[in-house]
gemmi code that builds the backbone of each chain (N, CA, C; Angstrom):
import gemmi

chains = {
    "A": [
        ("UNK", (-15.926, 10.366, -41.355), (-15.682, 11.148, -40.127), (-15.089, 10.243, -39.052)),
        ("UNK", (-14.256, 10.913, -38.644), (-13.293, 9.851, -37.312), (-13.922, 10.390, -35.866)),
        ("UNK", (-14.329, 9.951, -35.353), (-14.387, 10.630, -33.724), (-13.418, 10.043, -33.250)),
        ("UNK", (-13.249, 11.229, -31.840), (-12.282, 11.448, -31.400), (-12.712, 10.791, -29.633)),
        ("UNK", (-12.157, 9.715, -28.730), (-12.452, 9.237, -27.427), (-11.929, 9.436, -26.715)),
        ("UNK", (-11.721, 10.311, -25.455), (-10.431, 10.597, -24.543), (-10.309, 9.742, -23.133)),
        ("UNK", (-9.408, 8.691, -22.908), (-9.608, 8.159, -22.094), (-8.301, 8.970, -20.574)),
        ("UNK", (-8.938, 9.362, -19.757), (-7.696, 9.782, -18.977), (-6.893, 8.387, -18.047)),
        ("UNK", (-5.849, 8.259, -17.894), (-5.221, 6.898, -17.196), (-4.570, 7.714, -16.732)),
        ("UNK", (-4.312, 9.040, -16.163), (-3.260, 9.531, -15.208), (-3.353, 9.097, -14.057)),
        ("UNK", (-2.173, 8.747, -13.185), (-1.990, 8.180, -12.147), (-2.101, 7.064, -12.097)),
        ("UNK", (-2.560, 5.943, -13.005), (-2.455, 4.708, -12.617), (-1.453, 3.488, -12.660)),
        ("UNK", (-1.130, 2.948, -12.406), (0.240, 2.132, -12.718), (-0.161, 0.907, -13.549)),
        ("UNK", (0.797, 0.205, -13.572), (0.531, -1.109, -14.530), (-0.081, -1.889, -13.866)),
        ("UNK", (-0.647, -3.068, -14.771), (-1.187, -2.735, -15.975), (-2.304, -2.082, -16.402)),
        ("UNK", (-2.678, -0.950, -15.465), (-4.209, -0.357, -15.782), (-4.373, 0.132, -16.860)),
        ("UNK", (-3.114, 0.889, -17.368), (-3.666, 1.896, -18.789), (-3.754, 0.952, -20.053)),
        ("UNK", (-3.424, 0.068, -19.996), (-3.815, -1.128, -21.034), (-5.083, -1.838, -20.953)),
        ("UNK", (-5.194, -1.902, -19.488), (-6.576, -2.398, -19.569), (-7.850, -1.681, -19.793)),
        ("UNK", (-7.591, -0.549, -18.991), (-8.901, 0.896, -19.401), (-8.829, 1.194, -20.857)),
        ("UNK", (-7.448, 0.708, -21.925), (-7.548, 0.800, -23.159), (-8.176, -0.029, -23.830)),
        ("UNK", (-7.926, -1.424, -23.420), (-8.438, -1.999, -24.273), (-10.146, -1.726, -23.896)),
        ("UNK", (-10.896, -1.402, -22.716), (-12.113, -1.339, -23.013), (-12.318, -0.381, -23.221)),
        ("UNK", (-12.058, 0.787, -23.235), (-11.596, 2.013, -24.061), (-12.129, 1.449, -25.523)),
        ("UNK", (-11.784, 1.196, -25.898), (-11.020, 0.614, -27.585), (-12.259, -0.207, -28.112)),
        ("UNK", (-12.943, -1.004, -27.356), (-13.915, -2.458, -27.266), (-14.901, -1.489, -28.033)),
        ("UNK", (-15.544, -0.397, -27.958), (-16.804, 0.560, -28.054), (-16.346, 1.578, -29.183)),
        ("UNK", (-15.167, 1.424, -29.675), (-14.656, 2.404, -30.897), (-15.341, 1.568, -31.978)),
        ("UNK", (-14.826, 2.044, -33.063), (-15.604, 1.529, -34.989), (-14.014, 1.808, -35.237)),
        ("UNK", (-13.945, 0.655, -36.160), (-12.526, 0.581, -36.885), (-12.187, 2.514, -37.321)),
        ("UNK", (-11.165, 3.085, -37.258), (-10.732, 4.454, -37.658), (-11.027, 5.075, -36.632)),
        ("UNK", (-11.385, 4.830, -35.582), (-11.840, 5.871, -34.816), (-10.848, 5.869, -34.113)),
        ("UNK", (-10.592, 7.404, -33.167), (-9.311, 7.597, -32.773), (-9.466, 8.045, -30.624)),
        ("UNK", (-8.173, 7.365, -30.730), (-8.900, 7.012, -28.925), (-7.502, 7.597, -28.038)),
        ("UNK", (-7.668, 8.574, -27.458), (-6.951, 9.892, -26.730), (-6.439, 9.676, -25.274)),
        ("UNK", (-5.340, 8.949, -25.127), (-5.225, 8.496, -23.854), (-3.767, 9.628, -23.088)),
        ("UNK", (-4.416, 9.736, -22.057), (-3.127, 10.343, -21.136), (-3.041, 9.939, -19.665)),
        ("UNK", (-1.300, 9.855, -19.959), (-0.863, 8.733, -18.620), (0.327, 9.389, -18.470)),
        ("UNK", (-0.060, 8.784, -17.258), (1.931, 9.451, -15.862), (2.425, 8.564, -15.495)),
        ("UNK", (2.326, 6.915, -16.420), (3.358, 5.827, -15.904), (4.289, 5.945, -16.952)),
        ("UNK", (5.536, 5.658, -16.279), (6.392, 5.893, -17.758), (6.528, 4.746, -18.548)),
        ("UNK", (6.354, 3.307, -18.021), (6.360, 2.018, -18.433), (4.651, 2.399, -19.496)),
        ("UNK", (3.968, 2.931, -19.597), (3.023, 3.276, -20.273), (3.406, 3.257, -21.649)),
        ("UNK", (4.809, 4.149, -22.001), (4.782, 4.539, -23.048), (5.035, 3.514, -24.055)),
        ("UNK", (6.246, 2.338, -23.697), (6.621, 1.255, -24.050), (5.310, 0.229, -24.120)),
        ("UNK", (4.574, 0.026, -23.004), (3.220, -0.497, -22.895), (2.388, -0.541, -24.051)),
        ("UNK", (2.007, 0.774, -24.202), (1.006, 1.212, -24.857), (1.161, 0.940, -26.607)),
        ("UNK", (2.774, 1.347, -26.844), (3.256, 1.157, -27.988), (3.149, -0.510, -28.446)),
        ("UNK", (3.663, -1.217, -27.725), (3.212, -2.598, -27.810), (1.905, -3.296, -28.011)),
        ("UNK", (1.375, -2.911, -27.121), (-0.155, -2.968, -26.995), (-0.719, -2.395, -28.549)),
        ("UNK", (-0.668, -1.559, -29.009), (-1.323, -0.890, -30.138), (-0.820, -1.656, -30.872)),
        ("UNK", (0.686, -1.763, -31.443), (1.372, -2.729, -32.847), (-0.014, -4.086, -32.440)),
        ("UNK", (0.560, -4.875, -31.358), (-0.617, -6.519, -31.371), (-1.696, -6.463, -31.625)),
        ("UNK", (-2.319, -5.423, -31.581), (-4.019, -4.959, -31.535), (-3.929, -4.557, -33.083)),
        ("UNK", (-3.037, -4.321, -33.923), (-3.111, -4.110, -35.115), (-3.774, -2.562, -35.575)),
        ("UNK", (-3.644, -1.534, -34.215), (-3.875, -0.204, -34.159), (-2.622, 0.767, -34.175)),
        ("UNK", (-3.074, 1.672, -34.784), (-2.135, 2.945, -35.150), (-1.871, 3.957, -34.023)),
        ("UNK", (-0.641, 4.046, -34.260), (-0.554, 5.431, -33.241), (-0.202, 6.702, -34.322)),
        ("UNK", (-0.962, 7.533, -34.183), (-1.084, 8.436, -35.160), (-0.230, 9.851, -34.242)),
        ("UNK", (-0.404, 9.801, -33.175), (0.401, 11.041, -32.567), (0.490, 10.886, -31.023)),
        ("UNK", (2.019, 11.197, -30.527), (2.180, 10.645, -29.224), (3.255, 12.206, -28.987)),
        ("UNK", (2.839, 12.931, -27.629), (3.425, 13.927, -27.057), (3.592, 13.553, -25.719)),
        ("UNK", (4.835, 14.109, -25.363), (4.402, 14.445, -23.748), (5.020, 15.987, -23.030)),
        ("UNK", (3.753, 16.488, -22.735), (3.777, 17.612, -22.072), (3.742, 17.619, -20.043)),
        ("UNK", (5.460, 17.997, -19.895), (6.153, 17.779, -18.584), (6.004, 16.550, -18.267)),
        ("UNK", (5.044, 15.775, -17.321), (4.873, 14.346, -16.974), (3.742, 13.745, -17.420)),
        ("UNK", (2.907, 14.308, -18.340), (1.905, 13.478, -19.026), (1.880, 13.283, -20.153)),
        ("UNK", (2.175, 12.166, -20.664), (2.375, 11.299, -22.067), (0.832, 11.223, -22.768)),
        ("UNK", (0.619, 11.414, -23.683), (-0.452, 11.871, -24.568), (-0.066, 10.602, -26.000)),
        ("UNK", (-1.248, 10.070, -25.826), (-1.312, 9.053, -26.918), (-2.502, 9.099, -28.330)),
        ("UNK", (-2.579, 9.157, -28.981), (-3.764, 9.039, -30.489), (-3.758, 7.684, -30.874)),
        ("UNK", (-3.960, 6.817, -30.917), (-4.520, 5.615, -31.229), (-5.876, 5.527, -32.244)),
        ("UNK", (-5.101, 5.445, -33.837), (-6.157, 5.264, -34.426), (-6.806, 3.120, -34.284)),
        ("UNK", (-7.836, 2.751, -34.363), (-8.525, 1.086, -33.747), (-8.508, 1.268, -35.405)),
        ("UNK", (-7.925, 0.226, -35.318), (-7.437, -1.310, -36.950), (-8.309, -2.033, -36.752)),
    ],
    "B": [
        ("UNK", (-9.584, -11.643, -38.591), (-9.680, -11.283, -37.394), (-8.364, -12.774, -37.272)),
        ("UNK", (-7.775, -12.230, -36.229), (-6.384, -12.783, -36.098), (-6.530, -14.468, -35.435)),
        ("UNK", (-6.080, -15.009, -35.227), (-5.821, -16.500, -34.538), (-6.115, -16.176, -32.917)),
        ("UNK", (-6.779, -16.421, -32.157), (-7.089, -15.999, -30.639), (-5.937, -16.483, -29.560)),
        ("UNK", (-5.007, -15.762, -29.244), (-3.896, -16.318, -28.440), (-4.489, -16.724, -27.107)),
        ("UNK", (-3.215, -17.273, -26.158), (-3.637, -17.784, -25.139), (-2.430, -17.688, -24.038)),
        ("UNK", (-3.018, -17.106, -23.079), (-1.788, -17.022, -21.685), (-2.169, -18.086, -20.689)),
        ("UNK", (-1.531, -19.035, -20.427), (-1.756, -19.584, -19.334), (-0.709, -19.855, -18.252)),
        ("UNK", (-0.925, -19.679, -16.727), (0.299, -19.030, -16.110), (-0.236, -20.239, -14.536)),
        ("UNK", (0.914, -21.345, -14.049), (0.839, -22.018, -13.019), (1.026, -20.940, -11.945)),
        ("UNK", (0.161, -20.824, -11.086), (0.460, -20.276, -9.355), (0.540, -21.173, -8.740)),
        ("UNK", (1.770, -21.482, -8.159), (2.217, -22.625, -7.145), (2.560, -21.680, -6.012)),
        ("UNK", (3.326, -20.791, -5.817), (3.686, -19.736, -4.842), (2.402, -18.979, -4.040)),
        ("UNK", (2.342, -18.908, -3.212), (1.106, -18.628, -2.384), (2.113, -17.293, -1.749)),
        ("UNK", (3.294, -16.569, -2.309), (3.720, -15.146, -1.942), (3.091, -13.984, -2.479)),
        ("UNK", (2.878, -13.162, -1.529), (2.148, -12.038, -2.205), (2.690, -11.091, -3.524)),
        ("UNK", (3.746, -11.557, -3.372), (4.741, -10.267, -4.319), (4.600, -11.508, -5.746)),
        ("UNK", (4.583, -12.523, -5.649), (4.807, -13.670, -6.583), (3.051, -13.837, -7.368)),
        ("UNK", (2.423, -13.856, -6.457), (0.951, -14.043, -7.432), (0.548, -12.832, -7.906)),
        ("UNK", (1.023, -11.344, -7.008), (1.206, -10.047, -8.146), (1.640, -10.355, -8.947)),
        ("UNK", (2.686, -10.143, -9.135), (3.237, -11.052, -10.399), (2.272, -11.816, -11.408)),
        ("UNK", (1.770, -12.676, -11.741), (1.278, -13.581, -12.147), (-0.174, -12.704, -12.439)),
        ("UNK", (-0.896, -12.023, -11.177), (-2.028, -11.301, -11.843), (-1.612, -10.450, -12.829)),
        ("UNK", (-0.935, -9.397, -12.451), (-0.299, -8.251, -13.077), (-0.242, -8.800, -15.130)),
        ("UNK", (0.307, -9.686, -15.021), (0.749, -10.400, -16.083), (-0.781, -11.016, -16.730)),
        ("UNK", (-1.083, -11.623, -16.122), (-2.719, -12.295, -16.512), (-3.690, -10.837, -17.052)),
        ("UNK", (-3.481, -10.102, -16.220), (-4.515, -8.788, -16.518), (-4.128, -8.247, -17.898)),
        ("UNK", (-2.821, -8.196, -18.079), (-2.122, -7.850, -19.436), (-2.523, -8.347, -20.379)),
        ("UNK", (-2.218, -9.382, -20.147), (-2.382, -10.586, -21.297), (-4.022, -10.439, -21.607)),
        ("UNK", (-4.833, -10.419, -21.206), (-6.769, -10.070, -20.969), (-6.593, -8.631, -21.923)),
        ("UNK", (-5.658, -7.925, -21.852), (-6.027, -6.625, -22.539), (-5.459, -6.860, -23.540)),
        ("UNK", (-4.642, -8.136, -23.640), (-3.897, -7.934, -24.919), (-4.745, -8.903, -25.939)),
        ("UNK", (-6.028, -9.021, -25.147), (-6.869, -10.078, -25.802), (-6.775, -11.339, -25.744)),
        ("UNK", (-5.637, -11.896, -25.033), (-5.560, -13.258, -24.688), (-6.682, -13.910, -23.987)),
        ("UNK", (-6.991, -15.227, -24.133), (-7.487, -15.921, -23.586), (-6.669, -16.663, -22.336)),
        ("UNK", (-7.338, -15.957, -21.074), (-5.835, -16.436, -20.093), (-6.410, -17.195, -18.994)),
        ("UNK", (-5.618, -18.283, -18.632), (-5.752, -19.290, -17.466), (-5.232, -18.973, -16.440)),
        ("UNK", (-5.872, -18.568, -15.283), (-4.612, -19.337, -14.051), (-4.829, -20.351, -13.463)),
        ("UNK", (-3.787, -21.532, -13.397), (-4.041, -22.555, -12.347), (-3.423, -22.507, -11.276)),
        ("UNK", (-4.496, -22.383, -10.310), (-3.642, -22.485, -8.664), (-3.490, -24.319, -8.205)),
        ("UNK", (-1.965, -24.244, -7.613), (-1.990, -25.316, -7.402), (-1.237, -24.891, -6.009)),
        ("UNK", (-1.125, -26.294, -4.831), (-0.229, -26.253, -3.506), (-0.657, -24.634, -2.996)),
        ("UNK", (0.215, -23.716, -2.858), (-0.158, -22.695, -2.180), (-0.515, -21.414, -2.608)),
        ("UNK", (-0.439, -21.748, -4.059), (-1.120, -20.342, -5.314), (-2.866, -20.634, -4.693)),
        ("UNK", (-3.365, -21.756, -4.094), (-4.484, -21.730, -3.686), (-4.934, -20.954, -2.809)),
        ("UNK", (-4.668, -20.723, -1.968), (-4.803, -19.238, -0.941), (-4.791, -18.259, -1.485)),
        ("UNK", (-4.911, -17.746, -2.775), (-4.951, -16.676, -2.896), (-6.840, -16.715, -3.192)),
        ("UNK", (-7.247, -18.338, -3.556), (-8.330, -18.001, -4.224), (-9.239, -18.207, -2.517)),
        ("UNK", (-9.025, -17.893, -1.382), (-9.863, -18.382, -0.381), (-10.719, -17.178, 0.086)),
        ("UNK", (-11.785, -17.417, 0.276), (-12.430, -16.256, 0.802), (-11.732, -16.367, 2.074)),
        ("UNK", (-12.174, -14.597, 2.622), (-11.556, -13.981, 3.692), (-11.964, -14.685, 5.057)),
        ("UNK", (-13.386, -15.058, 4.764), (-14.010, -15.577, 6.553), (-14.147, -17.001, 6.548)),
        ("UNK", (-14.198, -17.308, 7.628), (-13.662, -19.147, 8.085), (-15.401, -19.176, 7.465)),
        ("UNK", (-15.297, -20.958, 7.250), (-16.206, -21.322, 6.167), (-16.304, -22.801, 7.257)),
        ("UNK", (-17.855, -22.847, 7.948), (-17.824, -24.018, 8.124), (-17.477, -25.321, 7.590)),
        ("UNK", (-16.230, -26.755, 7.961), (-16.597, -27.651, 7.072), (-16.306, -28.563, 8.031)),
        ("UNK", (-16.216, -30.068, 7.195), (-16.135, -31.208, 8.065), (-14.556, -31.471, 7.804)),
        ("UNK", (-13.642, -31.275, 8.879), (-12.150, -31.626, 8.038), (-11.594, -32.328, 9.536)),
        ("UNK", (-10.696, -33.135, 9.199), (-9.335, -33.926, 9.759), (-8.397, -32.921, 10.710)),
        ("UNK", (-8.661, -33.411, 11.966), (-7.907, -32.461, 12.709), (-6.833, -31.888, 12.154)),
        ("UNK", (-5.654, -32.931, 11.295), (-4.609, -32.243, 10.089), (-5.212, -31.247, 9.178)),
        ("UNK", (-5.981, -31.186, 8.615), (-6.675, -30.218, 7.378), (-7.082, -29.006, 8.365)),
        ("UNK", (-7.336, -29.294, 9.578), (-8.108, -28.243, 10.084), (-6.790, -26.999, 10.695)),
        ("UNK", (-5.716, -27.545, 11.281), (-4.315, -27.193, 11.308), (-4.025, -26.578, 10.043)),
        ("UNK", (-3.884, -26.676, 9.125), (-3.320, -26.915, 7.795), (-4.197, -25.980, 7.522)),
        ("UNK", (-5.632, -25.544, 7.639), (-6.557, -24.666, 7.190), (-6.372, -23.164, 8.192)),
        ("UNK", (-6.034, -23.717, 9.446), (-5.575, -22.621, 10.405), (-3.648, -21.801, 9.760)),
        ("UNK", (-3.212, -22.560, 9.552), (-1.860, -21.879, 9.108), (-1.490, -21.290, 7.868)),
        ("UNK", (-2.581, -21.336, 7.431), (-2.397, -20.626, 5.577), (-3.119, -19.766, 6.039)),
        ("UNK", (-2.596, -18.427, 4.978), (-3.520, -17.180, 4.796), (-5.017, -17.551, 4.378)),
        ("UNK", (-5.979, -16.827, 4.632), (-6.784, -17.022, 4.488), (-7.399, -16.115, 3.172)),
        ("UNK", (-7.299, -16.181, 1.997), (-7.392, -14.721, 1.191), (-6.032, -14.398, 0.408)),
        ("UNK", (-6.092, -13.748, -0.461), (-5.151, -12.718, -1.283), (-4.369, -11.912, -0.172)),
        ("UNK", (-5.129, -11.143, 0.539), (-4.793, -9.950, 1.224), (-3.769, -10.369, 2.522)),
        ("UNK", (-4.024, -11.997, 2.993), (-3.409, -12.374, 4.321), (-2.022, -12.996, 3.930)),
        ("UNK", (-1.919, -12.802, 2.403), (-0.550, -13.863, 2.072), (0.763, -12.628, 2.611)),
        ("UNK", (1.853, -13.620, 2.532), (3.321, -12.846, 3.036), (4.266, -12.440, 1.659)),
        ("UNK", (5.667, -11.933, 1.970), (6.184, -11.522, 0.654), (6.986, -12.277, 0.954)),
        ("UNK", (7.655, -12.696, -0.054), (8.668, -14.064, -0.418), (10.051, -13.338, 0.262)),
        ("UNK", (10.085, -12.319, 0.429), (11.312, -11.925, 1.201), (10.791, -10.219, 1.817)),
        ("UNK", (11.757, -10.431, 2.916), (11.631, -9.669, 3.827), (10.206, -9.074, 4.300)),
        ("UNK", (9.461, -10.313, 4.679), (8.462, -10.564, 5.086), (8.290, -9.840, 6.611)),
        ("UNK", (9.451, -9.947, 7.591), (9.373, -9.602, 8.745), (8.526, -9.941, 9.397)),
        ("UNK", (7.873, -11.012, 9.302), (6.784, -11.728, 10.711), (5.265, -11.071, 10.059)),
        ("UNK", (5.307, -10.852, 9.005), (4.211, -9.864, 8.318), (4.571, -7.918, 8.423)),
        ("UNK", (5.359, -7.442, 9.158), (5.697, -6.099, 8.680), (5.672, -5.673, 7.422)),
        ("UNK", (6.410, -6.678, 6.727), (7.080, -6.388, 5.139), (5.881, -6.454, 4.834)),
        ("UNK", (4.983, -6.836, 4.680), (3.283, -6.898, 3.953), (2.524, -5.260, 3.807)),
        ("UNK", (2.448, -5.105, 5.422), (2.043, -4.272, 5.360), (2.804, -2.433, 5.459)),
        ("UNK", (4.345, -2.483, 5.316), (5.199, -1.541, 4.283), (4.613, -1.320, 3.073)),
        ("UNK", (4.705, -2.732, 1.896), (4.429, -2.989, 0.990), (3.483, -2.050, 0.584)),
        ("UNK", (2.086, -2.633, 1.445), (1.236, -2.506, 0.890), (0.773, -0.331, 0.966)),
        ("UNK", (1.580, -0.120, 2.412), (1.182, 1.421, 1.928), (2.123, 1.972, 0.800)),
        ("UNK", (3.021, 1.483, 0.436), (4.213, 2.008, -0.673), (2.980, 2.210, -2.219)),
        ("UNK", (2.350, 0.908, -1.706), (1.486, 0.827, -3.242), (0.431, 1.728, -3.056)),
        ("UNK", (0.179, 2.195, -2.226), (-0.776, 3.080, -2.186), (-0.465, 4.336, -2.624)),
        ("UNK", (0.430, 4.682, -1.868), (1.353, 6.059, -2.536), (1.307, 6.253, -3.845)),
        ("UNK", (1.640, 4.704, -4.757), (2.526, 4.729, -6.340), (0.909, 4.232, -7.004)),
        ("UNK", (-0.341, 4.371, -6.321), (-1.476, 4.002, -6.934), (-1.252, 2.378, -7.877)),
        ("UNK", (-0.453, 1.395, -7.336), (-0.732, 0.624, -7.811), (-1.723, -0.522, -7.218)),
        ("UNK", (-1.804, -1.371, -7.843), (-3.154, -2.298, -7.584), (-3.237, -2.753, -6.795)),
        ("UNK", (-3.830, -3.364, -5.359), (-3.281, -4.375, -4.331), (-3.655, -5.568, -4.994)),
        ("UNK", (-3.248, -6.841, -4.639), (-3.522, -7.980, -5.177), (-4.986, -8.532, -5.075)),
        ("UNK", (-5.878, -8.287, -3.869), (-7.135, -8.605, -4.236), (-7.778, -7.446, -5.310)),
        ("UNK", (-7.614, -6.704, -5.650), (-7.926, -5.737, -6.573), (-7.654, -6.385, -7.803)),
        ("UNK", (-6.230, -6.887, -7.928), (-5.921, -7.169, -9.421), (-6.977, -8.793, -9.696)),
        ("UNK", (-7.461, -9.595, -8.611), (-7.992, -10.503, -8.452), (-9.562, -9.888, -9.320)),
        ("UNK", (-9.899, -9.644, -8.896), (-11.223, -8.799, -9.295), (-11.474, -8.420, -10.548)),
        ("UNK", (-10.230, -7.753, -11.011), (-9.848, -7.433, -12.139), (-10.207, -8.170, -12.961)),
        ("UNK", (-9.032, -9.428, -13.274), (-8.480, -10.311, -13.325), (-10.375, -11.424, -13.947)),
        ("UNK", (-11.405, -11.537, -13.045), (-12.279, -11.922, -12.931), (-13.266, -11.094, -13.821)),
        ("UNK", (-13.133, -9.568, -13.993), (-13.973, -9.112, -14.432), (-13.741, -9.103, -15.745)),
        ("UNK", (-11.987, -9.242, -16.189), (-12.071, -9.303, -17.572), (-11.767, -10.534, -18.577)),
        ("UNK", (-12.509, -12.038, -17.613), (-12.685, -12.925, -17.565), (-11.818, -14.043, -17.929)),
        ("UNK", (-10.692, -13.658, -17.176), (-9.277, -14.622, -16.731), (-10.406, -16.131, -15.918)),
        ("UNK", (-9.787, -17.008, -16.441), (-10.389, -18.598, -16.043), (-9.362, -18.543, -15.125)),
        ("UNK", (-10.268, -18.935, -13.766), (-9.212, -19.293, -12.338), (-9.715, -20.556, -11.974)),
        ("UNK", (-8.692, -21.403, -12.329), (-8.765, -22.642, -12.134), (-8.237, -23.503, -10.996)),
        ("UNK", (-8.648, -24.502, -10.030), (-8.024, -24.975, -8.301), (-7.632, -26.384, -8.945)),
        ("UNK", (-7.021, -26.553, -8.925), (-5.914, -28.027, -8.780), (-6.989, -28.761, -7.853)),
        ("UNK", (-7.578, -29.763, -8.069), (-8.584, -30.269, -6.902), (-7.235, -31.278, -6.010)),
        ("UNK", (-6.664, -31.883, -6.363), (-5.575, -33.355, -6.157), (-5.086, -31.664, -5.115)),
        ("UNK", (-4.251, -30.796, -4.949), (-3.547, -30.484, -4.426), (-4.328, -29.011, -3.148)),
        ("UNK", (-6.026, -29.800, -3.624), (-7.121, -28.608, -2.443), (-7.159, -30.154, -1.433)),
        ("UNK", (-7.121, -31.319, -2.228), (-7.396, -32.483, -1.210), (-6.457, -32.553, -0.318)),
        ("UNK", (-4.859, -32.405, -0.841), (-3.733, -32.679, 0.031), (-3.827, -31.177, 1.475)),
        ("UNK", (-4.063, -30.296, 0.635), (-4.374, -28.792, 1.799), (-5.433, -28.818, 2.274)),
        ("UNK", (-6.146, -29.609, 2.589), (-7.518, -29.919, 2.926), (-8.645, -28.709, 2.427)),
        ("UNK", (-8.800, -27.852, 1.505), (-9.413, -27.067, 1.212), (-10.339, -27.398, 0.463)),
        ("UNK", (-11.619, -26.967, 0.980), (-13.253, -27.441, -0.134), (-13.505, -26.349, -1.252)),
        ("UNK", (-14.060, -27.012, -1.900), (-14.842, -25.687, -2.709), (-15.483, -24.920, -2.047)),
        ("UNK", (-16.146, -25.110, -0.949), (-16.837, -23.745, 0.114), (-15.951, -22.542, 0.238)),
        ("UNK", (-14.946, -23.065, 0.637), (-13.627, -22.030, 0.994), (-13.121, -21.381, -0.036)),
        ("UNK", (-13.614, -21.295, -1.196), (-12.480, -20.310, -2.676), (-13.867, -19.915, -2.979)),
        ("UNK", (-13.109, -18.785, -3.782), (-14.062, -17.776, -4.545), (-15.383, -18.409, -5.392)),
        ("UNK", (-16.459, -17.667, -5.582), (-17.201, -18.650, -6.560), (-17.105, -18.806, -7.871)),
        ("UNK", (-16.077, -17.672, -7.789), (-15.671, -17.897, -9.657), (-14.967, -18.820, -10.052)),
        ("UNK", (-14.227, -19.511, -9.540), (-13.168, -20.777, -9.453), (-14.033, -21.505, -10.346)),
        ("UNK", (-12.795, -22.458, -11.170), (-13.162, -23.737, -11.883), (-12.264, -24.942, -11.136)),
        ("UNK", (-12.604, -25.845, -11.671), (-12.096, -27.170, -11.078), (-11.457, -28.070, -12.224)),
        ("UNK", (-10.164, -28.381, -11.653), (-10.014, -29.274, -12.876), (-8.483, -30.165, -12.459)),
        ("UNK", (-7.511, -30.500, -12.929), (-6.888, -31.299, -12.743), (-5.204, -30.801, -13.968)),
        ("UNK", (-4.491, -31.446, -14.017), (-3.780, -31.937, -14.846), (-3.725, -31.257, -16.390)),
        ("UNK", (-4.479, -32.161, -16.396), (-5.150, -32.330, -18.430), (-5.899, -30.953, -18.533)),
        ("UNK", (-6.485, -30.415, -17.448), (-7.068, -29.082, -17.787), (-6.190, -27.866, -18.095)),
        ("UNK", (-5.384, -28.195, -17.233), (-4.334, -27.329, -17.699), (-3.698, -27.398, -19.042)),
        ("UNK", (-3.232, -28.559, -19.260), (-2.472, -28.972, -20.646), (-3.268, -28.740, -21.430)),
        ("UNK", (-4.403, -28.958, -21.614), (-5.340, -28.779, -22.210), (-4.991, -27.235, -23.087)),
        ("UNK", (-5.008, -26.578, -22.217), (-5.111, -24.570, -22.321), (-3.496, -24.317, -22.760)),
        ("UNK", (-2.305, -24.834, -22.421), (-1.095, -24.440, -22.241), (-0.411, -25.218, -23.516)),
        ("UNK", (-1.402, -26.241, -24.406), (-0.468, -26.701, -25.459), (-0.709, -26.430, -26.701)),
        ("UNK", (-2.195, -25.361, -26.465), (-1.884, -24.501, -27.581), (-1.963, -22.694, -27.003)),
        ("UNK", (-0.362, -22.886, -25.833), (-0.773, -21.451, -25.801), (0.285, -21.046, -26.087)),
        ("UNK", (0.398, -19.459, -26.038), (2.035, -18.830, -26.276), (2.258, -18.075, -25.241)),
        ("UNK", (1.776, -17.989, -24.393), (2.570, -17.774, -23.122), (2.213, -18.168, -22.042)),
        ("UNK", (3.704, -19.366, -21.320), (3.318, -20.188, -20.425), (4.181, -19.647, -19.272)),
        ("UNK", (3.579, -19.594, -18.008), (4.489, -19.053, -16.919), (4.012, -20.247, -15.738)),
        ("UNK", (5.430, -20.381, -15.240), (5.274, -21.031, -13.585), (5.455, -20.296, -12.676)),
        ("UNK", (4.760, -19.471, -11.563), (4.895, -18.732, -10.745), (5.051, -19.300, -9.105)),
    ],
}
model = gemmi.Model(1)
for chain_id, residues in chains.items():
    chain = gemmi.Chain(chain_id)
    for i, (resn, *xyz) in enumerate(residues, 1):
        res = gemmi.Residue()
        res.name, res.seqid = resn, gemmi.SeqId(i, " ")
        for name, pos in zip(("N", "CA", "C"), xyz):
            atom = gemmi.Atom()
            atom.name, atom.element = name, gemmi.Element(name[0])
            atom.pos, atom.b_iso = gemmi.Position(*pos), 0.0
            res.add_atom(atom)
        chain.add_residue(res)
    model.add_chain(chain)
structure = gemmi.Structure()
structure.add_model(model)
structure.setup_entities()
């Protein structure tokens, strides 16, 4: 079973949504999947980076009007 | 579990827009799991000063020299278009608007997600600044402390 963690980072600028991720992330179990949504647009590039180094998956990334929606399965 | 990287980043610039910089980057690097240094040296030291005058015993020069530096993160200027301090405080409501961090904020940060802030002692002696006067999280060290952290790191910045 995967649980599912939703972290909201709307409105914050850099580098917050990386950092609320990674402790976000610190309290997951390897597979578990961690739900982030953000309104920086440097986020999206961010975040994508951030996940490849961390050796975590992005399993599904939307964005609905100005909020970018991330799935991050933790490697 | 991977090889533990390492950011270590010189603050020589005591500008507000310049040690953003340098936090901004340090805070990153902390999420990106790095093990990250900053060394303040010359006027990256003012950023680490507490806000209120700090009794000490200093050299009418040091005491000058302690009167003309910011006192704090929050009192430093921007490396351009400073305007006598205007430009500071523009700045600083722009960031409010765009919810980004102010620099004693990213300081805090920075501390809480246990970035090593390290004072050049050789260059607190030349600015006459004591350990009374900087944060208590500060380390002390020199030279070799730095090299120490920066020659096995992979990302080295001079700010």
């Amino acid at each position: 079973m995967t649980s599912t963690t939703f972290l909201d980072a709307k409105g914050l600028a850099c580098p917050m949504p990386i950092v609320r991720a990674r402790k976000a992330m610190k309290d997951l179990q390897a597979g578990d999947i961690l739900e982030i949504h953000t309104t920086d647009k440097g986020s999206v590039a961010d975040l994508t980076a951030w996940a490849a180094s961390g050796n975590h998956q992005i399993t599904d990334q939307q964005q609905e009007s100005d909020v970018f929606k991330f799935w991050i399965q933790k490697g | 579990m991977t090889e533990q990287k390492k950011t270590t980043i010189v603050l020589f610039s005591g500008d507000y827009d310049k040690a953003m910089a340098a936090y901004i980057i340090a805070n990153g690097a902390a999420a990106y799991d790095h093990e990250v240094t900053i060394f303040h040296t010359f006027w990256g030291l003012n950023a680490l000063r507490k806000d209120e005058p700090i009794k000490s015993n200093k050299s009418f020069i040091e005491k000058a020299f302690g009167k003309m530096m910011p006192r704090g993160a929050d009192k430093m200027g921007l490396s351009q278009m400073n305007f006598a301090g205007m430009g500071p405080k523009m700045i600083k409501q722009v960031m409010k608007k765009h919810n980004a961090m102010t620099l004693p904020q990213l300081i805090d940060m920075a501390i809480e997600q246990d970035v090593k802030l390290i004072a050049c002692t050789m260059t607190m002696d030349l600015l006459g600044l004591g350990q009374s006067e900087l944060l208590e999280e500060v380390e002390y060290g020199g030279v070799a402390a730095y090299l120490g952290e920066a020659q096995d790191g992979h990302v080295n910045l001079f700010i």
